[in-house]
C-alpha positions in Angstrom: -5.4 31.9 -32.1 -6.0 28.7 -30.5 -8.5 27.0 -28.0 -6.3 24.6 -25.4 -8.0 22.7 -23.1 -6.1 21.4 -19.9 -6.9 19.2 -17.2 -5.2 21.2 -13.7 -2.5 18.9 -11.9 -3.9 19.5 -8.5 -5.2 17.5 -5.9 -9.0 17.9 -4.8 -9.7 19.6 -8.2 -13.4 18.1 -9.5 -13.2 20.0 -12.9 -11.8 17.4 -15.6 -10.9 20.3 -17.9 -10.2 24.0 -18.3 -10.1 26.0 -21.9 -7.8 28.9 -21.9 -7.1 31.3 -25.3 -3.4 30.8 -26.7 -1.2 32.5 -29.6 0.6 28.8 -29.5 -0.6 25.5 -30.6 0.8 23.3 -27.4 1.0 19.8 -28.1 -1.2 17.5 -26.4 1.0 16.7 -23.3 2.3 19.6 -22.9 2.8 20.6 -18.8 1.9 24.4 -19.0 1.7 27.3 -15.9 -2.3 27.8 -16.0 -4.4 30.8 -13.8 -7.2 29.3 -12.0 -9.2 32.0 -9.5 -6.2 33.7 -8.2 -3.0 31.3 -8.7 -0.8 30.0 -10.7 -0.8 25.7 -11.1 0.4 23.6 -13.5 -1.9 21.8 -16.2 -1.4 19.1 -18.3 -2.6 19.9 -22.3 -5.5 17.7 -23.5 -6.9 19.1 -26.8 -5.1 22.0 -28.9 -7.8 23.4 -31.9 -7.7 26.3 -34.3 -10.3 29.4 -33.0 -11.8 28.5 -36.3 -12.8 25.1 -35.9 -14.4 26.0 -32.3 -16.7 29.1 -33.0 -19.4 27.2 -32.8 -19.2 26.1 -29.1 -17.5 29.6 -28.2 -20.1 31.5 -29.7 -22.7 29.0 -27.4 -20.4 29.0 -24.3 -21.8 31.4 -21.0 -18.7 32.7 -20.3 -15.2 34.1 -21.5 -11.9 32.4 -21.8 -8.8 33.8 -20.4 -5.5 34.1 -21.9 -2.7 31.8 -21.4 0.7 33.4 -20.7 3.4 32.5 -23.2 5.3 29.9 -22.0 9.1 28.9 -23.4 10.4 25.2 -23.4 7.2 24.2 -21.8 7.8 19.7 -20.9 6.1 17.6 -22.7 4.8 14.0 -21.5 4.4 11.0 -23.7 1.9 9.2 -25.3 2.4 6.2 -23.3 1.8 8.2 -20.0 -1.2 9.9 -21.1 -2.5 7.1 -22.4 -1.8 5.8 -19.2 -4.0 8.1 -16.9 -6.8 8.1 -19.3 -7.1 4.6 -18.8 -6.6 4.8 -15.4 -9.2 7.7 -15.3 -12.1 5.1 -16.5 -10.8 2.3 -14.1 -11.3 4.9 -10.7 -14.3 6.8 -12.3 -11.7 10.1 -11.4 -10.4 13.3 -13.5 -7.7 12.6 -15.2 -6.0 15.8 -14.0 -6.2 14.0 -10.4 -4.6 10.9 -12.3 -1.9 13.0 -13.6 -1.1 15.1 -10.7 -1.0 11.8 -8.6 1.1 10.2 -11.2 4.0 12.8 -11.3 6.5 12.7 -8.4 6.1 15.2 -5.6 9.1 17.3 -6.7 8.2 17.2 -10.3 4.4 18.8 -9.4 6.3 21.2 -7.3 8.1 22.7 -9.2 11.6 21.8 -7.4 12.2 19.7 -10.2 11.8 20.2 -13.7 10.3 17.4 -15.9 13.2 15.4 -17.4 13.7 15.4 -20.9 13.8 11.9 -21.7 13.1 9.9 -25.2 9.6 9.1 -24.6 8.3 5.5 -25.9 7.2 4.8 -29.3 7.2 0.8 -29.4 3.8 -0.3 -29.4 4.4 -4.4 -28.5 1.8 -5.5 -25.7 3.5 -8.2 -23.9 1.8 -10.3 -21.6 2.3 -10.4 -18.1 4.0 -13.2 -16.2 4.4 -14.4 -12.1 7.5 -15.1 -10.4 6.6 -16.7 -7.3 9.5 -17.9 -5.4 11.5 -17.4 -2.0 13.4 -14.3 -2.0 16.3 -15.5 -2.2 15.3 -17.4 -5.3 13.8 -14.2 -6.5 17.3 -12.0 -6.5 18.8 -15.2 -9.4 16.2 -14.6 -11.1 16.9 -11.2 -11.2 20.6 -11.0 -12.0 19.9 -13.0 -14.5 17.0 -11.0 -16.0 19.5 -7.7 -15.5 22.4 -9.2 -17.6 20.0 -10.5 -20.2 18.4 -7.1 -20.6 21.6 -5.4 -20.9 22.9 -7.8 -23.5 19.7 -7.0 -25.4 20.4 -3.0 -24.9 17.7 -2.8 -22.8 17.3 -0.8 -19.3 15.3 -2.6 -16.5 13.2 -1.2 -14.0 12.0 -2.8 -10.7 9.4 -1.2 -8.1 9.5 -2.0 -4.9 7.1 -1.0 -2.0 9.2 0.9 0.1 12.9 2.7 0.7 14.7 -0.1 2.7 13.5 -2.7 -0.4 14.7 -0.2 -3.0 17.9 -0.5 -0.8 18.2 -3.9 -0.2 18.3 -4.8 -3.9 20.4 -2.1 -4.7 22.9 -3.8 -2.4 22.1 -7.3 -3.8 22.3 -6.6 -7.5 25.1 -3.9 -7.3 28.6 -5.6 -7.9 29.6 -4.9 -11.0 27.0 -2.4 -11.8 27.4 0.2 -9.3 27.7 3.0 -12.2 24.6 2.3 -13.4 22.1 1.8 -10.7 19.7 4.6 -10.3 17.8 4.8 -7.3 14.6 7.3 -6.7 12.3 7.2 -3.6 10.4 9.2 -1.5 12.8 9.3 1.2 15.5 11.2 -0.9 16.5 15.0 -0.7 16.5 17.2 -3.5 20.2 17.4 -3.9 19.9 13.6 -4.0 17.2 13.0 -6.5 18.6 16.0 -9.1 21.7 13.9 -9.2 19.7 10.9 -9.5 17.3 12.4 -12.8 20.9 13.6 -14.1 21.8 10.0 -14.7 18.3 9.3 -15.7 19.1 11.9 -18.7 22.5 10.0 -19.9 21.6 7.5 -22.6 25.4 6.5 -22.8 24.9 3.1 -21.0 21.7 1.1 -20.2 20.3 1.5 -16.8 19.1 -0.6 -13.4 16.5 1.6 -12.0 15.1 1.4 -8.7 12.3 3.1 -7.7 9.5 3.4 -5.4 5.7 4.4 -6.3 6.2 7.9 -5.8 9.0 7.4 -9.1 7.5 4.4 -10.6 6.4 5.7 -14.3 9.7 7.1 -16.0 9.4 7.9 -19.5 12.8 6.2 -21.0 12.6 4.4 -24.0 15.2 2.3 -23.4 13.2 0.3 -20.8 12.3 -2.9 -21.7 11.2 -4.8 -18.5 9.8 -4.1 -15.6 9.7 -6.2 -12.5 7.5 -5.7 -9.4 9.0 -7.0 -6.8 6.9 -8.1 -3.2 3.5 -7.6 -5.7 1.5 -8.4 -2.6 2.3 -5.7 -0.7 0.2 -2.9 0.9 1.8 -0.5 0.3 1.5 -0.4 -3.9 -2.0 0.6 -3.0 -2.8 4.5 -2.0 -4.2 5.8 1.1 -5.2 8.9 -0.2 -7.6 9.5 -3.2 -7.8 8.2 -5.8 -6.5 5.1 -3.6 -4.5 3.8 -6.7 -3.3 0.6 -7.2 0.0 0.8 -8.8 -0.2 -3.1 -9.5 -2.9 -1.4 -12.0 -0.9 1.7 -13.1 2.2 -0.5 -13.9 0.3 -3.0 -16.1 -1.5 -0.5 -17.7 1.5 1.6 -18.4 3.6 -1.5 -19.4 0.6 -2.4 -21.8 1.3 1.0 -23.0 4.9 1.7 -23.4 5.4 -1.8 -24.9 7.4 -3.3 -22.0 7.2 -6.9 -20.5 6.2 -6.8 -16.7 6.8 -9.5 -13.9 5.0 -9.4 -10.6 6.8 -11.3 -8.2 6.7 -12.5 -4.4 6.8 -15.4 -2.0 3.0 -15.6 -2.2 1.4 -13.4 -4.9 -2.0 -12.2 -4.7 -5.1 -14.9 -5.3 -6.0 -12.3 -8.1 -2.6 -12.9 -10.0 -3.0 -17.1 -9.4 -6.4 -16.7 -10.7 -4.8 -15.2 -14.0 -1.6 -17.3 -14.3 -4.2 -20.4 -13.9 -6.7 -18.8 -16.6 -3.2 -18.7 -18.5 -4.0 -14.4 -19.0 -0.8 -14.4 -17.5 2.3 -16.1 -17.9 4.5 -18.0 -15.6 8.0 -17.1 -15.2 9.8 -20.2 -14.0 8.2 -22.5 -12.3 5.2 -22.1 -9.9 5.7 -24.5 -6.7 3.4 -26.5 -4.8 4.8 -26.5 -1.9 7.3 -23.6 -0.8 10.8 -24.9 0.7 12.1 -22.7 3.5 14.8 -22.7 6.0 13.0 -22.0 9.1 10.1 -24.6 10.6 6.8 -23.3 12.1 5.9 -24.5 15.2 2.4 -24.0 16.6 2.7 -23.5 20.7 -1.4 -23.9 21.9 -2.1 -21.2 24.1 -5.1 -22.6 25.1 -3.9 -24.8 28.4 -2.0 -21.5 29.3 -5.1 -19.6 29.9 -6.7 -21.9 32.3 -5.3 -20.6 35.0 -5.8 -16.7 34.8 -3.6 -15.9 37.9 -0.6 -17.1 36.0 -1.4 -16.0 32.5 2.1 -14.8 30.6 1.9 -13.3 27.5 5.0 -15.4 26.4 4.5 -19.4 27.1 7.0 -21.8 28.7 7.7 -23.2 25.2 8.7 -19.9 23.8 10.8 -18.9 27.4 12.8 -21.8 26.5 13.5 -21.6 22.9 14.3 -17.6 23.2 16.5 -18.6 26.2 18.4 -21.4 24.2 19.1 -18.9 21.6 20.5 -16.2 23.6 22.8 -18.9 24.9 24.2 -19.0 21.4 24.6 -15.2 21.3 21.9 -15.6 18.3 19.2 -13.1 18.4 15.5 -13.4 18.2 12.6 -12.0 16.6 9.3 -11.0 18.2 6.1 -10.0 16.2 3.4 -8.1 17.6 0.4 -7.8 15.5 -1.1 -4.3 17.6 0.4 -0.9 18.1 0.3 0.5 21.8 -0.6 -1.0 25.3 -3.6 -2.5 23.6 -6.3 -2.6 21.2 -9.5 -1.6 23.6 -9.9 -0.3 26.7 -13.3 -0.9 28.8 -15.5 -0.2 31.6 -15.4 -3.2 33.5 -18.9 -1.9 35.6 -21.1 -0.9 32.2 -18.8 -2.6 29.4 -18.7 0.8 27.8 -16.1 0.9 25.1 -13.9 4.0 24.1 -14.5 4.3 20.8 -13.4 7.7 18.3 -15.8 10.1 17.6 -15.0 11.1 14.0 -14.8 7.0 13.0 -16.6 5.1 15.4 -13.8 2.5 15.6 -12.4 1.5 19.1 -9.5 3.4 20.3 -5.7 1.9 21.0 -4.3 3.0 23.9 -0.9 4.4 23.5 2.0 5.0 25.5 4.7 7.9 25.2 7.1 9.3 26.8 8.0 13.3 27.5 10.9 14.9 28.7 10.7 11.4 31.3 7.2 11.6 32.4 4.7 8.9 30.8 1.7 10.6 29.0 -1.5 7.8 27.7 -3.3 8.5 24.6 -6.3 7.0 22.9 -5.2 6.7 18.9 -7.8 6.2 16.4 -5.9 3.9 14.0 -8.9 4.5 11.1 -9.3 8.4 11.4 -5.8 9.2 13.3 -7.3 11.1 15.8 -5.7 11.2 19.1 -6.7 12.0 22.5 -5.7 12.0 26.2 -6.9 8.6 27.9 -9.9 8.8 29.7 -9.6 8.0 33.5 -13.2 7.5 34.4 -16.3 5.5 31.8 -17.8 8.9 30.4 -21.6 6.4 30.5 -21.3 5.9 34.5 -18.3 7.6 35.4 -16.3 4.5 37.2 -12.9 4.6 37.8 -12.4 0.8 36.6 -11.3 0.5 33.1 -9.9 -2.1 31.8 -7.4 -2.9 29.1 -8.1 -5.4 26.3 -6.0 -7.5 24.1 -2.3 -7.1 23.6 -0.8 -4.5 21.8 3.1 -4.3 21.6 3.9 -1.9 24.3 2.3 -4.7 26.8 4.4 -7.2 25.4 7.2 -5.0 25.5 7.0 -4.5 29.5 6.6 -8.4 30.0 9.7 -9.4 28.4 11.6 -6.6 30.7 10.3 -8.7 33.2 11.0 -11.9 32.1 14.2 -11.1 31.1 16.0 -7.8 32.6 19.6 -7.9 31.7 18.5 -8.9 27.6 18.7 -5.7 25.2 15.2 -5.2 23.6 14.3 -3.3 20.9 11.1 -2.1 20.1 10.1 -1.2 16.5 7.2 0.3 15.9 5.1 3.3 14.9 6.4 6.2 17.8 10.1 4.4 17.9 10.4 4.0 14.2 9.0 7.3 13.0 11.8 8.3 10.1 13.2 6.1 7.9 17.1 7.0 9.7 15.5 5.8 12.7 14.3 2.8 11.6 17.8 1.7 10.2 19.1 2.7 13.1 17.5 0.6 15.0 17.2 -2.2 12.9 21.3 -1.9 12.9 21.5 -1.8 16.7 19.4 -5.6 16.9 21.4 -6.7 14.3 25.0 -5.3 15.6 23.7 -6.5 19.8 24.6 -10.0 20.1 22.1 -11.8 21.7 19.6 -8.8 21.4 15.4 -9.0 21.0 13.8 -7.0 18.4 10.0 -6.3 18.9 8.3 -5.3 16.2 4.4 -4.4 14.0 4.4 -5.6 10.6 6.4 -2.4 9.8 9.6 -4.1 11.3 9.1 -7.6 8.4 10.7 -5.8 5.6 14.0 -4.6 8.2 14.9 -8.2 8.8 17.4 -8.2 5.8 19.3 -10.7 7.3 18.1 -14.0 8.8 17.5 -14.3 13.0 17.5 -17.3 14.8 14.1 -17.9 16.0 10.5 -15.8 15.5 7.7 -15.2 17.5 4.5 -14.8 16.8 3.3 -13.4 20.2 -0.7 -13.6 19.4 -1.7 -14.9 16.3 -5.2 -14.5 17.2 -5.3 -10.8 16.9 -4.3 -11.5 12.9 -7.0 -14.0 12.3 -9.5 -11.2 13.9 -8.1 -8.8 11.3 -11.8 -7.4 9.6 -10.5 -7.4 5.8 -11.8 -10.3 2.9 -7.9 -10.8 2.4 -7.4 -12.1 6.1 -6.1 -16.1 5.2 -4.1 -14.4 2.1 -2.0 -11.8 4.4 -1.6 -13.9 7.3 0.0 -17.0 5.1 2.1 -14.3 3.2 3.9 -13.1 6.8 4.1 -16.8 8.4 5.9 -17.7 4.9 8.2 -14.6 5.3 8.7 -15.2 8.4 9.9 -18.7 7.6 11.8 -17.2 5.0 14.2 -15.1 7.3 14.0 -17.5 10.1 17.3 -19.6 10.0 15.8 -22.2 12.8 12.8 -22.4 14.0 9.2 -19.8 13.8 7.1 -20.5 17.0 3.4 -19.4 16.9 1.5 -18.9 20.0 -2.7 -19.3 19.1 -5.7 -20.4 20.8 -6.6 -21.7 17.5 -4.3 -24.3 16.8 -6.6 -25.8 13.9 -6.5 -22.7 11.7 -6.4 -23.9 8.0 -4.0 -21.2 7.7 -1.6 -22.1 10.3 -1.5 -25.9 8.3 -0.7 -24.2 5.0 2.1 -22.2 6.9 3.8 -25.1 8.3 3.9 -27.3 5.3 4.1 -24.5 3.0 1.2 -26.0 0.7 1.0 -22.5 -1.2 -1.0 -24.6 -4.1 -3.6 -26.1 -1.9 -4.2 -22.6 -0.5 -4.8 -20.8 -3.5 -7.6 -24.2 -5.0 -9.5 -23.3 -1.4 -8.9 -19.7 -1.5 -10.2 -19.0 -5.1 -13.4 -21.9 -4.5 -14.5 -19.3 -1.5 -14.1 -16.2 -3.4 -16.1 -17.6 -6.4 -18.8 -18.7 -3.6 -19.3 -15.1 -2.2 -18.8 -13.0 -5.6 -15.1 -11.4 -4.2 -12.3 -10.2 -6.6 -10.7 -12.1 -8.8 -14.8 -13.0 -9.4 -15.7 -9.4 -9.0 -14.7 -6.0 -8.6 -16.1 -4.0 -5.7 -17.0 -0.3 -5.8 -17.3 0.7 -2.5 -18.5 3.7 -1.0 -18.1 5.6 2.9 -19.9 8.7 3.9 -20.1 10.8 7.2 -21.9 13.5 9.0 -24.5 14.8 10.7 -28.2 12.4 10.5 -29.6 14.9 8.0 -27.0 15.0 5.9 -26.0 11.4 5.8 -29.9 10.4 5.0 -29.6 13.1 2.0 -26.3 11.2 0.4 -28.0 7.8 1.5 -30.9 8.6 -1.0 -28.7 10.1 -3.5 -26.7 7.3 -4.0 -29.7 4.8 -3.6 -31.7 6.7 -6.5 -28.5 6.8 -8.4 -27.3 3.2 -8.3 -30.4 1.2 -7.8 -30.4 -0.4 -11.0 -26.5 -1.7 -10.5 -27.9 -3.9 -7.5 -26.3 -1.8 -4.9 -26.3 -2.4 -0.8 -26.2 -0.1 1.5 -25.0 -0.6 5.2 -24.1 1.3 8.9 -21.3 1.6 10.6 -23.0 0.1 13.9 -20.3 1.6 16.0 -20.3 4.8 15.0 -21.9 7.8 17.1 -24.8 8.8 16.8 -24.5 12.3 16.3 -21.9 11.7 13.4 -23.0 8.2 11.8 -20.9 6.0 9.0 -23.1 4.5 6.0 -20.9 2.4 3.2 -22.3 1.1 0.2 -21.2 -1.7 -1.7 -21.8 -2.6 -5.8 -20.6 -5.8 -7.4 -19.6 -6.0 -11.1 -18.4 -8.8 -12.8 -14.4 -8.1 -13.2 -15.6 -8.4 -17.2 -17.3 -5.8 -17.2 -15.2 -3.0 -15.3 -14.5 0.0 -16.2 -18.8 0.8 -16.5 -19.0 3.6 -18.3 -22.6 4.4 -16.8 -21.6 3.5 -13.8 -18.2 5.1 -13.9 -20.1 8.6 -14.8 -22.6 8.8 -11.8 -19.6 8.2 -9.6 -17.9 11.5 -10.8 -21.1 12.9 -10.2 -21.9 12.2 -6.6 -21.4 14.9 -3.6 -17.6 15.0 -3.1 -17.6 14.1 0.5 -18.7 10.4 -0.6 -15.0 8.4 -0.7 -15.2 6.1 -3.3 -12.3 3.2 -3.8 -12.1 0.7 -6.4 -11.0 -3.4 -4.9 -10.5 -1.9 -0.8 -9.3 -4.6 1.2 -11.7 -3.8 4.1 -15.6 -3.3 3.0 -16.9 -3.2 6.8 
C-alpha cells in the first residue's frame, strides 16, 4: 500500500494537499479522480511513499485516510510544468493546486477534454530572455524570420498573444506557406474545434507554429524551442480572477523551466522589461530604438479656448470637424477613441453635489444606456464591482430632481456626432455592442467594408484596427491622464504610439492639457527619453521594477473589517506595512487596502509569503496590481 498526497485542481480550494490510501504508486504528476466530501474532482499527484516509510506520521495523524479508486491510464504532467506552479506557488503566496487548476485549460479541468499525451520536456538549458521592441509591422519580419529559422533547426515555435482577434491576425500574417502547420487554441473556440486542434498538437510528423492564447499558453511539447510573447504590455496577460496571474511571469518561469528561449515583444514594452534589458538581465533582440518611426503624425488640438464659451461647447472641435470632413471626402474612414463606457462617468446632484456612488465598492457609478425591444432603459454600472442598477431619478440625500451628468463617456459622444453629421454611417464599438467575439468582427468588418464610415470605440476596439484608417481621434485625452493606476504615462504613450501605428495620416488629440510630457513623447516618438524619466520616478517612490508590491483589499461590515484590520496589522508589522481607506466607500460596508513594499530582490519572502496563506480568505491579495488606491 501506498500513501499519495494530492493537491485538488479546484478553484477556491485553501487546502494545499490531500493524502488518500492507494494499491498503486502514481507518479508524481499524475492527474487522478480524487473524493473530497461528497464529489468527485480531479487532483494533481505531489508525493507517492511506501505505507512503510510513513507509519510514523499515520500512526500520529487524528484522522483516517480514504481509499483512492483505481484509476487506468491516468495523464501525467511534466516536470517542467510542475516545476512551473511550484514556483509560481511561492511567487503568489497561493496553493499550488489553485496554480495548477488555473494553469490547465478550461476544457482539460473539465473533463471535455482529455489531457494530451505529448513528449514532455527533458532539456534543461536556461536561456536568457530578450526584448523585441519595434512597430508591428517590424515585429511580423522579425517573426517570419524567427519561424523559418526554428524550423530549419527542427524546432516548433510558440507565440502568445493576448486575445482571439491577435491569435488571428498573425495566423493570417505568418500563414502562406505554412497553413498545414499552424495550430491555433483560444478561449473563444468550440469543443469540436479545439479536439481537432490538440489532434494536431499530438502529430510529431512536422514541426509546429502554435498560436495560443493564456487560457492554452503552457503546452507540454518537447519540440518547442522558442517562445515569443507578442504585445508583452498588454492587460490582458494579467488575471482578473485569483490568483490574478501574470502570465508574463508564468511564461518566463516555464521557459526557464522547459529549456526554451523566450522574447517579449511590443511597440512599447513595459518600464519593468527596459529596466532589465538596460541592467543587461535581459537581452536585446535587434536593435532597441530611440526614437519610434511611424506613419501617422500626432497632432495636439487645445481644447482649452473651446471651453470658454460654455453655450457653444462641442465635444468634437472645429479642428477635428474639418479633418474628419476632409477624409470622408476621400471615401477614407476615420477612427474615434473614447476613453469611457456609457453616457458618462458620474452623475450628480447639482443642488447638494451628492454623487451616485455603488454600494458594494464605493466607486462612482457610469451611467449607461440600452436599449429594449425599442424603449431606452438607464442603468448605473459599477465598473469595479459590476453591479448594475436602474438610474436614480431624484438625489437619494435631498431628493431633487436635478442631476447632472459628468464627463464624457462614449454613448455622449456617440449622439453628438449623429448630430454633427446625420447622413455618415457610425459605428459604435464598445462593451453592450461588442459583447461576443462574432460580434465584434462583425462590426469591425462593417467600418472596414463602409466607405467613408466612423468607428467609435473603448480601448477594446485598438486591437480590431487590423488595417490602417485614415485619421484618429482622441476625443478626451483628459479622462486618460485622470486614469488612478501608477502605470498612467506608460499606458497612455503605448495607445498614442499604436495609434500612430495604424494611422496612415494624421492622429489628432483633443486635451486641456496640451503640455503633458506624455503627449511630447507621443508626437516625437522619443520612446528612450521616456523610459530614463519614467524609471528616475519609479526609483524615487520605491514602484516596480524598484519594488514589488503586495497588496491587500478587504470589505464588510465595521466589525468585521476592524477584526481583519488588526489581523493583518499584528501579522505584517514587522514587513513595514500601510494600511489605508477607501474614502468613498459606504459607511455601512467600508474598503481598507493594505500595502507592503519588498525590494524586487528579495521576492518570493518565504515568511512573508506563509502569513499570506494564512490570513482570513475574504482578504484579496495580488502580487504587482496596477491600481493600489
Amino acid at each position: 500500500m501506498f500513501v499519495i498526497s494530492v493537491s485538488p485542481l479546484k478553484r477556491g480550494i485553501t487546502i494545499d494537499t490531500l493524502s488518500y490510501f492507494s494499491s498503486t504508486a502514481y507518479p508524481v504528476g499524475t492527474i487522478l479522480t480524487i473524493p473530497v466530501r461528497n464529489a468527485s474532482i480531479f487532483g494533481l499527484v505531489t508525493k507517492s511513499e511506501a505505507v512503510s516509510t510513513a507509519k510514523t506520521a499515520l500512526r500520529a495523524a487524528t484522522f483516517s485516510l480514504k481509499k483512492l479508486p483505481p484509476q487506468i491510464d491516468a495523464p501525467i504532467i511534466g516536470d517542467a510544468y510542475i516545476k512551473t506552479a511550484q514556483a509560481l506557488s511561492a511567487y503568489y503566496a497561493t496553493p499550488l493546486g489553485t496554480i495548477l487548476y488555473n494553469l490547465l485549460p478550461p476544457e482539460i479541468r473539465s473533463g471535455d477534454i482529455p489531457l494530451p499525451h505529448t513528449h514532455h520536456i527533458r532539456e534543461t538549458a536556461i536561456h536568457t530572455p530578450q526584448i523585441l521592441h519595434a512597430s508591428k509591422k517590424d515585429r511580423y519580419l522579425s517573426y517570419r524570420s524567427l519561424v523559418r529559422e526554428t524550423f530549419a533547426h527542427s524546432g516548433s515555435i510558440l507565440i502568445v498573444v493576448p486575445s482571439s482577434i491577435d491569435a488571428s491576425e498573425i495566423e493570417i500574417e505568418l500563414g502562406a506557406g505554412i497553413a498545414d502547420r499552424i495550430i491555433t487554441l483560444t478561449s473563444t473556440m468550440t469543443t469540436s474545434e479545439l479536439k481537432k486542434a490538440y489532434l494536431k498538437l499530438d502529430d510529431f510528423s512536422k514541426t509546429k507554429l502554435i498560436i495560443a492564447t493564456t487560457s492554452h499558453a503552457i503546452i507540454e511539447r518537447h519540440d518547442i524551442t522558442l517562445v515569443i510573447m507578442e504585445h508583452a504590455r498588454s492587460t490582458y496577460y494579467k488575471e482578473f480572477n485569483r490568483p490574478y496571474l501574470d502570465y508574463r511571469d508564468v511564461l518566463r518561469i516555464h521557459s526557464q523551466h522547459a529549456g526554451r528561449k523566450i522574447i517579449f515583444a511590443d511597440i512599447l514594452p513595459r518600464t519593468e522589461e527596459e529596466k532589465l534589458r538596460r541592467d543587461e538581465s535581459y537581452y536585446t533582440y535587434g536593435e532597441t530604438p530611440k526614437r519610434m518611426e511611424l506613419p501617422g503624425k500626432l497632432e495636439i488640438i487645445n481644447m482649452v479656448k473651446d471651453i470658454t464659451d460654455t453655450t457653444n461647447f462641442s465635444l468634437i472641435s472645429p479642428e477635428v470637424m474639418t479633418h474628419i470632413k476632409n477624409t470622408r471626402k476621400k471615401k477614407e474612414n476615420v477612427f474615434l477613441f473614447a476613453a469611457r463606457r456609457g453616457l458618462a462617468p458620474l452623475v450628480s446632484c447639482m443642488d447638494c453635489t451628492y454623487i451616485f456612488r455603488s454600494s458594494e465598492s464605493g466607486a462612482p457609478y457610469s451611467l449607461i444606456r440600452t436599449v429594449r425591444d425599442g424603449v431606452e432603459e438607464r442603468w448605473f454600472v459599477c465598473s469595479v464591482s459590476g453591479e448594475k442598477i436602474r438610474a436614480a431619478e431624484t438625489c437619494p440625500a435631498c431628493g431633487s430632481w436635478r442631476l447632472r451628468e459628468r464627463g464624457i463617456g462614449i454613448q455622449q459622444v456617440y449622439d453628438e456626432l449623429h448630430k454633427l453629421f446625420p447622413d455618415v454611417p457610425i459605428i459604435l464599438f464598445d462593451h453592450l455592442s461588442a459583447r461576443t467575439y462574432k460580434k465584434a468582427l462583425f462590426l469591425r468588418d462593417t467600418f472596414y467594408t463602409t466607405r467613408g464610415a466612423i468607428l467609435l470605440g473603448t480601448h477594446m476596439a485598438i486591437p480590431y484596427l487590423t488595417k490602417p484608417v485614415s485619421l484618429s481621434v482622441v476625443v478626451n485625452m483628459d479622462a486618460l491622464l485622470a486614469t488612478p493606476t501608477w502605470r498612467i504615462e506608460e499606458e497612455n504613450l503605448a495607445l498614442l504610439l499604436t495609434l500612430r501605428e495604424r494611422t496612415r495620416d494624421t492622429v489628432l488629440v483633443q486635451t486641456r492639457t496640451p503640455e503633458s510630457s506624455v503627449l511630447t513623447h507621443a508626437k516625437a516618438g522619443s520612446v528612450e527619453q521616456f523610459y530614463s524619466e519614467e524609471l528616475e520616478l519609479r526609483k524615487a517612490f520605491n514602484y516596480p521594477p524598484y519594488a514589488t508590491f503586495i497588496h491587500f483589499t478587504w470589505q464588510g461590515t465595521l466589525e468585521h473589517v476592524k477584526k481583519i484590520e488588526e489581523e493583518i496589522s499584528r501579522s505584517f508589522a514587522s514587513f513595514g506595512i500601510t494600511i489605508y481607506p477607501n474614502p468613498t466607500a459606504p459607511s455601512t460596508a467600508p474598503i481598507f487596502y493594505a500595502l507592503i513594499r519588498v525590494p524586487s530582490a528579495e521576492w518570493p519572502h518565504p515568511e512573508i509569503s506563509a502569513r499570506i496563506k494564512n490570513i482570513h480568505p475574504s482578504v484579496r491579495v495580488v502580487i504587482n496590481p496596477d491600481r493600489i488606491v
